[in-house]
Structures are given as C-alpha cells and as structure tokens.
C-alpha positions in Angstrom: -20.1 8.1 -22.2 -23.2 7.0 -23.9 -22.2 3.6 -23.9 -23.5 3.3 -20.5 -27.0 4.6 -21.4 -28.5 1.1 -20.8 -26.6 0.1 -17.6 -27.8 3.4 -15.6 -31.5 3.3 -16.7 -31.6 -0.6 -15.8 -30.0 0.5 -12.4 -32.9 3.4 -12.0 -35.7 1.2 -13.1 -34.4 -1.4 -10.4 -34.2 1.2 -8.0 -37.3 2.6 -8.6 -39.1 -0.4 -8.7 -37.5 -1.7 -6.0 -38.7 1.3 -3.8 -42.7 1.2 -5.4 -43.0 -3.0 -4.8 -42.5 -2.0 -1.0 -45.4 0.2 -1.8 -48.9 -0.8 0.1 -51.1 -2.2 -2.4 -54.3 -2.3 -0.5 -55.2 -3.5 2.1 -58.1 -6.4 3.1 -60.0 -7.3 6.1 -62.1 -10.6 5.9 -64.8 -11.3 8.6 -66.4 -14.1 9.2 -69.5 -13.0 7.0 -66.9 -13.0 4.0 -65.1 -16.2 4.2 -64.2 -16.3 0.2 -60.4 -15.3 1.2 -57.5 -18.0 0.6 -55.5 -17.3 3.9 -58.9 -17.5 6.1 -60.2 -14.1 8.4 -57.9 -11.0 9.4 -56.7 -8.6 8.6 -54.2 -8.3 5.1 -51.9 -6.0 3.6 -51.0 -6.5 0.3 -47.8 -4.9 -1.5 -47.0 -3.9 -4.3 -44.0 -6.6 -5.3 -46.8 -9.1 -4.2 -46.1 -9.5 -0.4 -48.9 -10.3 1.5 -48.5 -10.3 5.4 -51.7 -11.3 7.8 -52.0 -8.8 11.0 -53.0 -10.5 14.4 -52.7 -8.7 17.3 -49.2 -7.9 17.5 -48.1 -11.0 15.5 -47.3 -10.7 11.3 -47.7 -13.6 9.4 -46.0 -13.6 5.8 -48.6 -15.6 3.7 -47.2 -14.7 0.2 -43.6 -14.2 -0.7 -42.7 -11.4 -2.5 -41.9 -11.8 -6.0 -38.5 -11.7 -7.7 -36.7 -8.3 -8.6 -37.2 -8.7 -11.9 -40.9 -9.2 -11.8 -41.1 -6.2 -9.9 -39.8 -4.3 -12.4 -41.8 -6.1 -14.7 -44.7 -4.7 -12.8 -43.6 -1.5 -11.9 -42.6 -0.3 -15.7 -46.4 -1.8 -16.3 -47.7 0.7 -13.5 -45.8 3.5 -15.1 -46.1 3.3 -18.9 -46.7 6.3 -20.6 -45.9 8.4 -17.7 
C-alpha cells in the first residue's frame, strides 16, 4: 500500500492549502490621506491564495483574482516549512 504514499500527501497538501488560501491575510483600509494604494480608498481584505475583494457599503468588489491551486500550495508548503 505504500505505493500510494505520494498520491495521498499531494491530496492533503491540496486540501490543506486549499482550506489556508481562503484564510484572511490582512486586512487594509486606505483613506484619503494615504492614497499610495493600487485599487484607490476603501476598505480591503486580502487572502491568503491572493484574493483581494474591496468593501463598499454592502457591495464587494473582487479586484485581484485568486491564484491558481497550485500556487497555493506553493505558498502554503512555504508558510508551513519546518513545522
């Protein structure tokens, strides 16, 4: 049974990186007085799988797309090395 080492730890690393990259990063509010920010002034949240959505109100704007699985997992194994 060993043979399908490889296939379940890929699973579990997509898995679990697919879990953490829905994760909140941080997240960003740019006034007026700080107008250095790309998408312009609001208020930003910023995943984990590199999603960034812009609150207004009541209305979400997407303003970054979300990165493929596999550079998720990319990320995520960089997160958790050594742990």
């Amino acid at each position: 049974m060993t043979q399908y080492n490889d296939i379940v730890e890929k699973r579990r690393i997509y898995l679990a990186s697919e879990e953490w990259g829905n994760g909140v990063k941080m997240h960003y509010v740019c006034s007026e007085t700080n107008d250095s920010h790309e998408y312009g002034n609001g208020y930003f949240i910023y995943y984990n799988n590199g999603r960034v959505e812009k609150i207004h109100g009541t209305k979400i704007t997407i303003v970054q797309k979300a990165n493929s699985i596999e550079q998720v997992m990319d990320d995520y194994e960089v997160a958790h090395a050594g742990q």
